[in-house]
N, C-alpha and C positions, 0 to 999 in steps of 0.2 A: 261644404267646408267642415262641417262636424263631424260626419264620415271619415274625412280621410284625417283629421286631428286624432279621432279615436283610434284609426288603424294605426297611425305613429306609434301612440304609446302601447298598441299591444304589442308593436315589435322589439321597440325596447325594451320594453318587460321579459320577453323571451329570449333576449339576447344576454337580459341578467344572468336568466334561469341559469341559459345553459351553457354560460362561457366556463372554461376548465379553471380551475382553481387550486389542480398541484400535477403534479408531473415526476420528472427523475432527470439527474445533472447527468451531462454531457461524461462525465467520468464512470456514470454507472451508479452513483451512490443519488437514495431520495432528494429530492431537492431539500434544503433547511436551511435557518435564519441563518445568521455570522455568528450570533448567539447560541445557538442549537445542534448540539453536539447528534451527532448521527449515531444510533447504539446499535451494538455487536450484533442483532440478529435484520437488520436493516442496510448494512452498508455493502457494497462490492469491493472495497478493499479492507474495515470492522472498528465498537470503540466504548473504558471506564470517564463517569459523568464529566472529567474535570480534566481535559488534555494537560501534559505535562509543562511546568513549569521548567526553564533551564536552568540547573543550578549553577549559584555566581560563584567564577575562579577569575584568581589574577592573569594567569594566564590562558592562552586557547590554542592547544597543541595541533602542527599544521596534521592532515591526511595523508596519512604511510598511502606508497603506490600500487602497492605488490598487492597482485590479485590473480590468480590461473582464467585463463580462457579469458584473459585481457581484450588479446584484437580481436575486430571485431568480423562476426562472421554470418554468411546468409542463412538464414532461416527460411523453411518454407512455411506457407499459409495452413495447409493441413498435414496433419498424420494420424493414420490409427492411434486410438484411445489407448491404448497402450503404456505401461511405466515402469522404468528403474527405478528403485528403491536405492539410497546411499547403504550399505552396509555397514560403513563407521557407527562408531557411538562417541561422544562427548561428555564429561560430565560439566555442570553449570560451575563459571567462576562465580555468579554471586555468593553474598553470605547471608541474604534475607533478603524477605519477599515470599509470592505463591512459586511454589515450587510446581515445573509446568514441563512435560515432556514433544518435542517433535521429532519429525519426521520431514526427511526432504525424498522427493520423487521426479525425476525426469524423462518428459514425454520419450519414447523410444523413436530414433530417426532424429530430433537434436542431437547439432554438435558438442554438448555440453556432458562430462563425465560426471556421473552423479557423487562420486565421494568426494571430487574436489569442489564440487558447487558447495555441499553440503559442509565442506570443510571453512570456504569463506564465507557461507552464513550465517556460521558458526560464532567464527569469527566478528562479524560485524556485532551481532547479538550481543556478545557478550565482551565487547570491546566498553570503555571506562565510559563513555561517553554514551552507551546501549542502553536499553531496557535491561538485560540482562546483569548489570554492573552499580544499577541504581538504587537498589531496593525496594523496584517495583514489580522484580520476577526473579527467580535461580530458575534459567534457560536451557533446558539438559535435553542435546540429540541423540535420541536412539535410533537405533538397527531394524532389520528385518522382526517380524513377529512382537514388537514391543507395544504394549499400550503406548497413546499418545493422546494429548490435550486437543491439540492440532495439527493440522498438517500444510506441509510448503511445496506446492507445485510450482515446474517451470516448464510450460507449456506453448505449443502454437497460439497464432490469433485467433484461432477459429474455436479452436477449443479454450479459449481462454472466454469466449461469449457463452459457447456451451457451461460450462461451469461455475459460470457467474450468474446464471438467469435465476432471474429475472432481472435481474441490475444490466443496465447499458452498456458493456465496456465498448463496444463499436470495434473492435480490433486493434484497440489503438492502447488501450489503458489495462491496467491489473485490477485484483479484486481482493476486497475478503467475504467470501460466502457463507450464509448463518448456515450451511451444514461444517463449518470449521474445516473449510481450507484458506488458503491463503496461495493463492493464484497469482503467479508471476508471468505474463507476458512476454513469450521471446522472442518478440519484436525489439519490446523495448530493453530488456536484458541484451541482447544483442546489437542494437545501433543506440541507445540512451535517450537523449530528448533534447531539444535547442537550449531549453533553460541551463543542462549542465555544459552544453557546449563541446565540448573533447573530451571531456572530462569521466570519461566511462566509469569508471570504478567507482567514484563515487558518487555517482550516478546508480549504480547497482545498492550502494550500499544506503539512499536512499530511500530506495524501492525496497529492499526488506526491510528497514526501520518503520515506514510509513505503513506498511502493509501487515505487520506485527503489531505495529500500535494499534491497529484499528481490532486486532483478533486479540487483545489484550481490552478492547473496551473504547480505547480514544475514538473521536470525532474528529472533522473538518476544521482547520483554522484559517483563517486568513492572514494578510501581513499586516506587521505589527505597524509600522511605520518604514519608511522610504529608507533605504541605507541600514535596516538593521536584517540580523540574522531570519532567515526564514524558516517559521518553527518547522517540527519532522511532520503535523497531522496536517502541514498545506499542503495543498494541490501541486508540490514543485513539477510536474510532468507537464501541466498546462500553464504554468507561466510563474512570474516570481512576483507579480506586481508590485516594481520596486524596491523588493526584499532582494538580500544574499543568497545564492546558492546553500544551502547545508544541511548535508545529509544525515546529522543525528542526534535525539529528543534531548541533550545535554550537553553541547558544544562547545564547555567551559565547565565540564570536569576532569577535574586532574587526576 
């Protein structure tokens, strides 16, 4: 009876040792607390210590619909590595903030025209309610040949795994990767996700606010409580938990 009491405990002992102790979320980004902001050179879609707060307005202007390459359309699972460059340039409507240059690129073989992707990128970014409009960045798209701070792909599933690794996207989710891209999924740029429902567009719009935020510094949030706005650095691709659909970090700026 001593024997096999002793053998017990050695195998609990070892089942201490060696049970895993962290791992990587289902999205691609490390796993971390509700508390534990996920930082820019760690996450698959990227993020500064203290996500953004939404600033309070009386009112909350509804979502313009107009967006190019609206419906929605088949995407295939691979394509050569390959990319168009937007040739357009932008300059930032901010008036303060890090002044910060991009770049948008689409895989070659997507349905999607690189100047007008790049055009309502643009657009979101720098929309009243963006990072770009907050003064927590002046958001300027450059052209071919231009430095840039980082850059915005929209790419296959497959290469969207490729260029997020080591982070998990599974084919399913986007990224932001610590070599400073910002990897858009054209999966889900192209059919969106259950959380937004039909609601494409803004559904697109935010996947680049969340995906900007994170290569601006933001982390992971969760929902605040049941019935309110879902901030832009949660997970809205994988569910709303009881939050509002809303696609961007200031949803009651005027």
């Amino acid at each position: 009876m001593l024997a096999v009491g002793v053998t017990l405990l050695v195998v609990i002992a070892l089942v201490g040792v060696f049970a895993p102790r962290s791992g990587r979320a289902a999205d691609g980004a490390p796993i971390a607390g509700p508390d534990r902001p996920v930082g820019p050179q760690t996450t698959a879609s990227a993020t500064p210590a203290n996500p953004a707060t939404p600033k309070k307005s009386p009112t909350d202007k509804p979502t313009k619909k107009a967006n190019p390459d609206s419906k929605k359309a088949k995407v295939p699972a691979t394509l050569p590595r390959s990319y168009r460059q937007a040739d357009r340039s932008a300059a930032a409507k901010g008036k303060s903030g890090r002044r910060l240059s991009y770049s948008v690129h689409v895989q070659k073989g997507l349905p999607y025209d690189p100047d007008k992707t790049a055009a309502f990128i643009h657009q979101v970014l720098n929309d009243k309610r963006s990072w770009g409009r907050s003064g927590e960045a002046r958001l300027r798209l450059v052209g071919k040949g231009k430095q840039t701070d980082f850059e915005i792909y929209l790419v296959t599933r497959n290469t969207t795994d490729r260029m997020c690794a080591p982070l998990r996207t599974q084919g399913k989710v986007s990224c932001y990767s610590h070599r400073g891209k910002v990897v858009l999924n054209a999966d889900r740029w192209a059919y969106g996700a259950k959380s937004y429902r039909n609601q494409l567009t803004d559904y697109r719009r935010n996947l680049v606010n969340h995906e900007v935020g994170h290569a601006l510094g933001y982390g992971h949030l969760d929902c605040p409580g049941k019935g309110k706005k879902a901030p832009i650095m949660m997970q809205q691709t994988k569910g709303l938990d009881g939050c509002k659909a809303n696609p961007w970090p200031y949803p009651n700026a005027g």
